[in-house]
C-alpha positions in Angstrom: 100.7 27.1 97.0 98.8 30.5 96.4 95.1 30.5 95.9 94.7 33.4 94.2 97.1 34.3 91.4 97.4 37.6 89.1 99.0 38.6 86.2 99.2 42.7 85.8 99.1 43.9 81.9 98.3 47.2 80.9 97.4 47.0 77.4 94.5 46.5 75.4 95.2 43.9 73.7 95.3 41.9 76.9 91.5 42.6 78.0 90.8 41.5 73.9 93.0 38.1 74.7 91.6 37.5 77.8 87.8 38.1 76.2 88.3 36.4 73.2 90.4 33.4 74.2 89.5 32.6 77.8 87.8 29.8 78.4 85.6 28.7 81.5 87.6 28.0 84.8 86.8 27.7 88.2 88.6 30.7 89.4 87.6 34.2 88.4 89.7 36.1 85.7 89.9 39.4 86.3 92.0 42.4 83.9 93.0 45.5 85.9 95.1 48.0 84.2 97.3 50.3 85.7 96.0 53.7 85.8 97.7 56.5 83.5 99.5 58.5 86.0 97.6 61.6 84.6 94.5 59.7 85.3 92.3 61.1 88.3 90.1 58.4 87.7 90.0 55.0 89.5 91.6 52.0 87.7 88.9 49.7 86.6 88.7 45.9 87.4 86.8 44.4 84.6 85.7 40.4 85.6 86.3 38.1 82.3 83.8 36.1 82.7 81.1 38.8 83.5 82.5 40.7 80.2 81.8 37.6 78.3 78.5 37.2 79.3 77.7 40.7 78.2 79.2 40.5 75.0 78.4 37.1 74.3 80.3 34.0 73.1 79.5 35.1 69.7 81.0 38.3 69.8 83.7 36.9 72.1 84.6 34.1 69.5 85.5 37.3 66.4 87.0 39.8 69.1 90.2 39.1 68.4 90.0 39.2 64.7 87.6 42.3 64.5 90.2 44.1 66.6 92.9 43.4 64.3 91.0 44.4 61.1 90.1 48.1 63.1 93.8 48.3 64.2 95.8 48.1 67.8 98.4 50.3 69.6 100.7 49.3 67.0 98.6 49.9 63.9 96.5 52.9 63.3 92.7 52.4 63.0 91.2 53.3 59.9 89.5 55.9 59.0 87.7 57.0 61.7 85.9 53.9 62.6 86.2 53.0 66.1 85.7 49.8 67.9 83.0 51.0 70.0 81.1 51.6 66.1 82.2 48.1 64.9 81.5 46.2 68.1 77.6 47.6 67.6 78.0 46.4 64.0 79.3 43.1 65.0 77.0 42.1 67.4 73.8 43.0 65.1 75.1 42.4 61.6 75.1 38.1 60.9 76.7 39.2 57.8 79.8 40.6 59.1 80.2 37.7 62.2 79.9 35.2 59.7 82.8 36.7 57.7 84.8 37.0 60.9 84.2 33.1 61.9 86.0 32.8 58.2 89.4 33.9 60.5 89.0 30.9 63.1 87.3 28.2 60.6 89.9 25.3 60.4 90.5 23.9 57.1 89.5 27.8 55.9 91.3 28.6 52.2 93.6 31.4 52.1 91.2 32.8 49.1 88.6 32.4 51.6 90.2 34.5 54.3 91.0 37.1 52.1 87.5 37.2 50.8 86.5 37.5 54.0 88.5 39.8 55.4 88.0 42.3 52.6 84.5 42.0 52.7 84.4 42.5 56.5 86.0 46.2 55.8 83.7 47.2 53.1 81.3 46.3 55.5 82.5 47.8 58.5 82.7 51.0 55.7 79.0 50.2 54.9 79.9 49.4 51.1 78.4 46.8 48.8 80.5 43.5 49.1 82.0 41.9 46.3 80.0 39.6 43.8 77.1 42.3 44.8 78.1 44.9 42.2 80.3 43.7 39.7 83.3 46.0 40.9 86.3 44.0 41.9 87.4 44.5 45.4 89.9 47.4 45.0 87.0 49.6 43.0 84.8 48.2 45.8 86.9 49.6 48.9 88.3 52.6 46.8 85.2 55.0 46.7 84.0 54.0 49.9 87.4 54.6 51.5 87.4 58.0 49.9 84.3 59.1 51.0 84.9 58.3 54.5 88.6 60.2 54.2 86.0 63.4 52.5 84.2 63.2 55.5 87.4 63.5 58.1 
């Protein structure tokens, strides 16, 4: 039997996985995509665990969601907000992580995931969330969202 064992993947949503999901083992975890082949750069080897510890668990724990609300190679991100700008915004904002742990909180409502989840983008858009100003969420998101599209 092998000692050491890899799995190649080349896609971001792999490294997300693999951050968000992994849990602790006694071998190392290591992600290391193939480079482009326009790429003059060296492929990087990031080390799971290492990459937890510098984003920490709490960050860790709403990866997964936080990268599905921005978008993936399969949905466009919005607006111009990037997941270097919401990762900041995660990890300082209790506001939006506790909105995020909505996503992986058993027994959560469906009202309460969508509550969540639409507050987490008017958030992530720096808008007012809802009960705040009286607006329901649509006129909530909608000015906000047009700003940011004014700004493009």
């Amino acid at each position: 039997m092998c000692k050491h064992q890899g799995h190649r993947g080349d896609d971001t949503e792999l490294l997300v996985l693999l951050c968000s999901r992994a849990g602790p083992t006694s071998h190392n975890l290591f992600f290391r995509p193939e480079p482009k082949l326009t790429s003059r750069r060296q492929a990087r080897c990031w080390n799971i665990e290492q990459v937890q510890k510098t984003l920490g668990r709490h960050v860790c724990d709403k990866l997964l969601v936080a990268h599905g609300l921005l978008g993936c190679d399969a949905t466009s991100r919005l607006c111009s907000i990037g997941k270097s700008a919401a990762l900041k915004k995660l990890n300082s904002s209790a506001y939006l992580s506790g909105l995020l742990a909505t996503f992986n909180t058993p027994g959560a409502s469906k009202e309460d995931v969508i509550t969540a989840g639409e507050n987490a983008l008017v958030c992530l858009y720096n808008g007012q969330p809802r009960g705040n100003t009286g607006h329901t969420e649509a006129s909530t998101l909608l000015p906000v969202g047009f700003n940011k599209h004014c700004q493009s």
